[in-house]
N, C-alpha and C positions, 0 to 999 in steps of 0.2 A: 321517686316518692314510694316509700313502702306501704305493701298493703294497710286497710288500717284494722283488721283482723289479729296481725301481727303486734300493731302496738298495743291494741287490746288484749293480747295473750301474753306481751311480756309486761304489761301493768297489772295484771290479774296476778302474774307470778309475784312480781314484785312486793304488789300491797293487801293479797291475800295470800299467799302458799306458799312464799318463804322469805318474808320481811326481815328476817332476822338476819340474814345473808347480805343485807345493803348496809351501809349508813344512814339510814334513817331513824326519827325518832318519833314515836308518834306518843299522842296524846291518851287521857283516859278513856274519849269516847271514838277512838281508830282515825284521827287524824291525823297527817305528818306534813310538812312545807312542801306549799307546790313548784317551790323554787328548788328544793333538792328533789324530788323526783326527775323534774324536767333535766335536773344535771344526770343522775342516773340515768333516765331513758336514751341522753346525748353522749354516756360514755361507752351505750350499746348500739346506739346508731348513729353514729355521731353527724351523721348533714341531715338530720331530720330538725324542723322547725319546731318551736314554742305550739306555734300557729296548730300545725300537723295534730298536736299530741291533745290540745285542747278540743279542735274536731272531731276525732275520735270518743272523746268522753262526751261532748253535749250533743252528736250527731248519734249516739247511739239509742235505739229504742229500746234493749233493757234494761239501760240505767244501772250497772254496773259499779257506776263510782259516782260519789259525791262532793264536788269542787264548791268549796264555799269558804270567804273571806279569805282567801292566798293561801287555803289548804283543802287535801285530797284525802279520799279515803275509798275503800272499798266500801260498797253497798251489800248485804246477804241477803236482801229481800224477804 
């Protein structure tokens, strides 16, 4: 199991500080499918669980990102 610091620092990379570097597509108000994320984050870790990567974002106190109706987004508070 990878820390989950780790998958908060490559979701941060991902869907804040260089999104533009994935296949993702996101929306007007910075959201993108939480179904292609989770394929990205599995093509960087790849035996890491759905399970894992949704812990990380609802288990977290600064609330970093916002998962709503089958999509994710970075939060900037």
């Amino acid at each position: 199991m990878l820390p989950p610091e780790r998958i908060s620092r490559f979701l941060s990379y991902l869907l804040r500080h260089r999104p533009k570097e994935y296949p993702l597509s996101f929306d007007s108000r910075g959201f993108t499918s939480w179904s292609d994320v989770v394929e990205v984050v599995r093509e960087r870790f790849p035996d890491i669980a759905e399970e894992e990567i949704r812990g990380v974002i609802e288990g977290s106190d600064k609330k970093r990102f916002e998962l709503k109706d089958g999509k994710i987004r970075a939060t900037y508070g």
